[in-house]
Structures are given as C-alpha cells and as structure tokens.
N, C-alpha and C positions, 0 to 999 in steps of 0.2 A: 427642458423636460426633466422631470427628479424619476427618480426609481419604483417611488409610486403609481409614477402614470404607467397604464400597460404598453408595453412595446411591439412592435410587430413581430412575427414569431419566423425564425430560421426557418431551413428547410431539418427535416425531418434528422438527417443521417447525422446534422452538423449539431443538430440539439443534443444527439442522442448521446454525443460524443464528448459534448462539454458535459454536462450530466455524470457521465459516467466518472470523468476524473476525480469527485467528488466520492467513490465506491472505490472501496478495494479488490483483492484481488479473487479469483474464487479457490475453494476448497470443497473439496470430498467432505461425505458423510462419515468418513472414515479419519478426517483430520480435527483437529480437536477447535478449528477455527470456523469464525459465521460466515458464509457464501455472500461474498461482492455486496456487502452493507454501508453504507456513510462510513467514513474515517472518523468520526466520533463516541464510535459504539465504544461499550464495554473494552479495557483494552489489558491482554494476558502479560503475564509482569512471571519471568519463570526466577523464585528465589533468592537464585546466584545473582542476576543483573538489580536486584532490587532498590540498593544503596545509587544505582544510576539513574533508574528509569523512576524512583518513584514520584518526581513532577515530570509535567513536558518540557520540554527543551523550548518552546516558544515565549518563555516568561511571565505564561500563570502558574498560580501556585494548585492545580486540579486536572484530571480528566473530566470532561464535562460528564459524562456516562459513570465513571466509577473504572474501578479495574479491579482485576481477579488475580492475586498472586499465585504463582502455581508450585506446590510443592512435591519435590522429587520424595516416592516413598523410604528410597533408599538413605538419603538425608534423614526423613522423620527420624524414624525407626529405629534409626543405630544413634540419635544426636540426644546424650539424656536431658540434656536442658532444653529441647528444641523447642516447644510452648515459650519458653521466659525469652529466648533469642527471640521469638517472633511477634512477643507483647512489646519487646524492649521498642521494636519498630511499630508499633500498631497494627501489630498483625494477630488475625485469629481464623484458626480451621472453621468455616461455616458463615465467618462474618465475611471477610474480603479476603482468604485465603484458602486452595482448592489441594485435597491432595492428587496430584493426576499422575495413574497406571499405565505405562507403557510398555513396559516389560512383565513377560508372563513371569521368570524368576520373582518379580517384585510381588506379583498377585498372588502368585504358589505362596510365597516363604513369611510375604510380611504382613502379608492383610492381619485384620483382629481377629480370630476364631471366635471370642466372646461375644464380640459383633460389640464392641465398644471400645474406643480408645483408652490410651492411660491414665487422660482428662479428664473422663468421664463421658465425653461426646458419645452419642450413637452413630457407629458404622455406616451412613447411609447414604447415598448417591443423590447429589445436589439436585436442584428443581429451579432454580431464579440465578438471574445473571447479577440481582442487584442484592445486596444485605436485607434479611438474611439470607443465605445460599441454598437455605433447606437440606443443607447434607453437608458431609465434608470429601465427599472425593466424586472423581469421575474418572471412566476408563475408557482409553484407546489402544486394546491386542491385539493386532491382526495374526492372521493367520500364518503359518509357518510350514514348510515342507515335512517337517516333525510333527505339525499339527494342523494337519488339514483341517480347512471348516471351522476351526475351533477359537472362532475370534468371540473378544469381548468388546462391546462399546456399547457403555453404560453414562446414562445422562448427558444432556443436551446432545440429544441425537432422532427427537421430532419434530415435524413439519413445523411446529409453532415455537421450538426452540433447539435449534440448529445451530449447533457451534458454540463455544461457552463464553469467545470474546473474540475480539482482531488483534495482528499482531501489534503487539508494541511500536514498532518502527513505520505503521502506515499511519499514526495517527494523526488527526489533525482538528483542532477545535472548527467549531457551526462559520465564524466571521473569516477565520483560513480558508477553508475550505471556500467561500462565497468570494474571497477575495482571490484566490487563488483562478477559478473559474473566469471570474470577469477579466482578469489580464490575460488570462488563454483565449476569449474570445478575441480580445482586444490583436492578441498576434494574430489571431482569424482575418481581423480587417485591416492588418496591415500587411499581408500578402500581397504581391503585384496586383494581382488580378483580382483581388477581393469584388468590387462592387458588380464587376461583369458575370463574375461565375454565380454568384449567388443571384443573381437575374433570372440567368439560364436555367436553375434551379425552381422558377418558379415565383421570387419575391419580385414584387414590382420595385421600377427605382428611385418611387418616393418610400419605399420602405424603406430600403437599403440604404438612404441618406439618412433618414432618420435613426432606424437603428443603429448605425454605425457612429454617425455624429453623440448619438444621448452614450452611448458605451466608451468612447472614450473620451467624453467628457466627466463624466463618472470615473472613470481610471484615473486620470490625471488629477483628481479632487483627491483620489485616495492614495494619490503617490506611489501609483503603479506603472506610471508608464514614462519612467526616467532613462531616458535613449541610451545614455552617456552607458547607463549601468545594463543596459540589455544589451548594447551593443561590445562591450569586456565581455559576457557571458556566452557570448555565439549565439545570442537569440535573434536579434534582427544585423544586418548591416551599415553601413554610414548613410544609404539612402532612405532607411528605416522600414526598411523590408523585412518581412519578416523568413531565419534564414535555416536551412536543419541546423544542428549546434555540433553537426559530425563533421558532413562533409562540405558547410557552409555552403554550399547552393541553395538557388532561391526558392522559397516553395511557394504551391501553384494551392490557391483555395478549392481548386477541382479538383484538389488529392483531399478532399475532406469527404467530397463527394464520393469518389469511386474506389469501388471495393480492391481488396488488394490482390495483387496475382496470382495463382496456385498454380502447382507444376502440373503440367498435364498428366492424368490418371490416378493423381491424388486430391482430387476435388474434394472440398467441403459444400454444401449444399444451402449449411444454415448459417453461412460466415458471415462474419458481421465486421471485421478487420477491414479498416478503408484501409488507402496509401497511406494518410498522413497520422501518425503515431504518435502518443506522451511522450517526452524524454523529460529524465531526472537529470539536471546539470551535476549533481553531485549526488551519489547511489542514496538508497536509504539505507541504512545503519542501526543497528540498536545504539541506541543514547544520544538520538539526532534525529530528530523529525523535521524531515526533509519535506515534505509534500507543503509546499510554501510557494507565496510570490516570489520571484526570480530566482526560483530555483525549476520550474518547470517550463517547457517550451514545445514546439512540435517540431518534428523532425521526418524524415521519411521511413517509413515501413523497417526496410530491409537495415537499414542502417540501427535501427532499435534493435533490430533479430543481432547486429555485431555487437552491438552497446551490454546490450542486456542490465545485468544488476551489477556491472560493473564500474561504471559513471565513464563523463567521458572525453577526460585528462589520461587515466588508466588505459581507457584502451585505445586513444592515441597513441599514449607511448608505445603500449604494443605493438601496432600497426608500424609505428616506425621500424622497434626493432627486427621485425617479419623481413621487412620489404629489405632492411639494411643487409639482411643474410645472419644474424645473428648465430652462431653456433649452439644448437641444440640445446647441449649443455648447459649452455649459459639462460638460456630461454627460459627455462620451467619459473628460476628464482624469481622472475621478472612480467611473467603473462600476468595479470591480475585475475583470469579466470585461475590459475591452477596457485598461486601465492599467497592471496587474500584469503586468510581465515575467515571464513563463514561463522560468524558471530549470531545468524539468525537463530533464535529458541525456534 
C-alpha cells in the first residue's frame, strides 16, 4: 500500500496526539509568541543569537515560513551604527527585522517622539508576519505593581494575528515534522499491546493489520525505524518494544488512550493530557532544532512532569545524585534544573 492510498483512521485520542506533536507549545495574548501553530511558522531570531540561528540546524539553508529578528530597543537606540550592523547581516527594521518593547523604561525614554526613526522609517506598529512587516516594532508591557492596569501590547495581538512568530528552538521544517510523526506512530505499534488496545478502542482488526503493516513499511523505506539506534536512545528495548526513555519500562498503547490522573480536588474538567507523553531525548536549545526523528519518543506522564525541559541524561544524573545522598551543597552546581543557563529568548 503507498501513502496515497487512505488508511484506516486511529481512534480519536491517539490521532489527536500524533497531530499535536506537529504544534508547538501555547502562549498568552500577552507573550509575544503564536498559540500551539505547526513548527514551521514564522520563527523569532532575538538579535544577540542571530549569527547562530540564522539557518536551521537540520541542513537547509531557510526557514520555510521566513523569520522575524527581533531587536532589543535598548541596543537600537544607544548603537550609532546599528542600521549598517544590521545591513551587514541582511537585516532591516520593517523588512525581516522587528523592534520589540518589553520594558516600560524602553517605551518612556527611547521610543521616537517625532514618530520616525533616524532612517527615516515611520514609528509604526507592524501588521504582516511576512516582508513587508508594515511597521517596525511591537509591544509586550505588562502591567506592574507601580502601574496598575497600565499595560501596552501593541501588534499582533488579534484573532486573525496572534503572536508575531514561534520560538526559534521549536522549529522544524513541513518533511521533519511528517517524518517525525510517522516514527512516533510507528513507536505507537510497537508497544506490547498495540494491536489489542487499538481494537478495544474501536478499530477493527483488519484495520489495525493494515494500518500498522502500510506505517511501518513506510518507516523502514524512510529509515526511521533502525532498532539498533532506537534501542542506544531508550526508545524501544531488545525485544523492540517500545519503552519510556526515563524509567525504561514498557509502555502500554492503553496509556494513549487514557486520560492522565489528577489529584483529587484539583480536577481539570477540559484535560486532554493522556498517560502516555512527548519526550525530547535531548532538550530543545536555541541553536539546535531538536524536534526530529530519533530524537522524540513517548514516555510516561509523570516521568515528563520529572524530565521537563531538561532532557534525559541530565536528569538521570540528577536522580542519581538525589538518591546517592548528595550534600546540598554540592547539589545546586549539578541539578540541571537550577545549573543550566536558560538560553531560551
């Protein structure tokens, strides 16, 4: 069967879930990033990482969407050459370059009173995520104990353009992303219990033979599904199970299914969190676009809740030195929650 012909469709919870991995992460009206969009979108590049991030890390020379470099006003403002620094790179206020307001001091003291730059630009608050920008800045001031109420957030902050990009480090080209999904399903059917739970679910099990058979026939054609190398990454085990990448036990395709636990009297209502969870085998980073084949796997719930954005060599070693008795002291150098410099813009 090829990829053209339609396949029989999962159960609802397990589609929704591969889908999703494809979107990032959400954000507030109030963050200057687009709400849970494809990892292809427009992608924010803030000045200082520029010379890093300005291709992707997966070896095209492009964002497929474009990206928006964002410049700090505090840089502008005081940098007399900062225009010829920013040609030298291909860079322009209004074309693919944003100035964005975060600090009220910045909006007090440096905005243009003239309402034009030294360039000559017009002062004016961007409208398009693609060139041209229709303006050169945008603003995110919340509000402050000193200033109640007194927030600014200016452009892309309507229904119809929400957010001004994603971040840098979630991004991933249209065929990653596509590739990336199809081996996450592929760990889906090699769970022990795969063909049975998906039954139970509802698909019959001339489905489930065929979809499973066409998906990792398809996998293995696109050299996704190399045992040798999922099994060094903690994704499946020697009998090719697929296994969490924390605590190596084996996972149950019925944790795709069912929703995840809540403590009693803190119930969510609208949760959509099954057991079975994304893990990033190695965190995402600025200047490393992680969100790739053999680098994602599934894992259980709660063990994500330990992982977090931490990856999960890191908080192994952790966990070890916890359990060893580690003296306090010596602890903080070492947790990679409290160690690791948060690099994210």
């Amino acid at each position: 069967m090829t990829q053209s012909t339609r396949l029989p469709r999962l159960p609802r919870l397990v589609e929704q879930k591969l889908v999703k991995t494809g979107y990032t992460r959400g954000a507030t009206i109030k963050e200057i990033y687009q709400n849970r969009v494809t990892r292809n979108n427009p992608v924010l590049i803030p000045w200082d990482i520029w010379d890093r991030c300005k291709s992707p890390s997966d070896g095209s020379d492009r964002y497929e969407n474009g990206f928006i470099v964002l410049i700090e006003p505090s840089w502008y403002f005081t940098t007399p050459d900062a225009d010829l620094q920013m040609k030298a790179r291909a860079l322009e206020l209004g074309v693919n370059a944003l100035l964005i307001f975060r600090h009220r001091q910045d909006w007090e003291n440096l905005r243009p009173r003239t309402g034009r730059l030294a360039n000559g630009k017009q002062f004016v608050v961007a409208k398009s995520r693609s060139a041209p920008l229709g303006g050169v800045y945008f603003a995110r001031i919340h509000a402050t104990v000193a200033h109640d109420g007194d927030s600014r957030i200016e452009g892309f902050n309507t229904s119809r353009l929400r957010g001004a990009g994603i971040r840098v480090y979630e991004y991933a080209s249209a065929a990653t992303i596509a590739h990336a999904r199809l081996q996450l399903e592929c760990l889906m059917w090699l769970c022990r219990d795969a063909p049975m739970q998906m039954t139970h679910a509802g698909m019959s099990k001339r489905d489930v033979d065929l979809r499973r058979t066409a998906q990792l026939t398809e996998a293995t054609r696109n050299r996704l599904l190399d045992y040798g190398r999922l099994v060094t990454l903690r994704l499946v085990d020697d009998n090719r199970h697929t296994i969490c990448p924390l605590c190596l036990k084996s996972m149950s395709a019925g944790e795709f299914l069912r929703r995840a636990v809540q403590a009693p009297g803190r119930e969510t209502h609208d949760l959509t969190t099954t057991e079975a969870s994304l893990f990033h085998i190695e965190e995402l980073r600025v200047g490393r676009h992680q969100h790739k084949p053999y680098n994602l796997g599934w894992g259980h719930h709660f063990c994500n809740v330990v992982v977090k954005d931490a990856g999960i060599l890191p908080t192994l070693a952790w966990m070890r030195e916890v359990i060893a008795g580690q003296p306090e002291a010596n602890r903080a150098s070492t947790n990679p929650r409290i160690s690791q410099t948060d690099s994210q813009p």
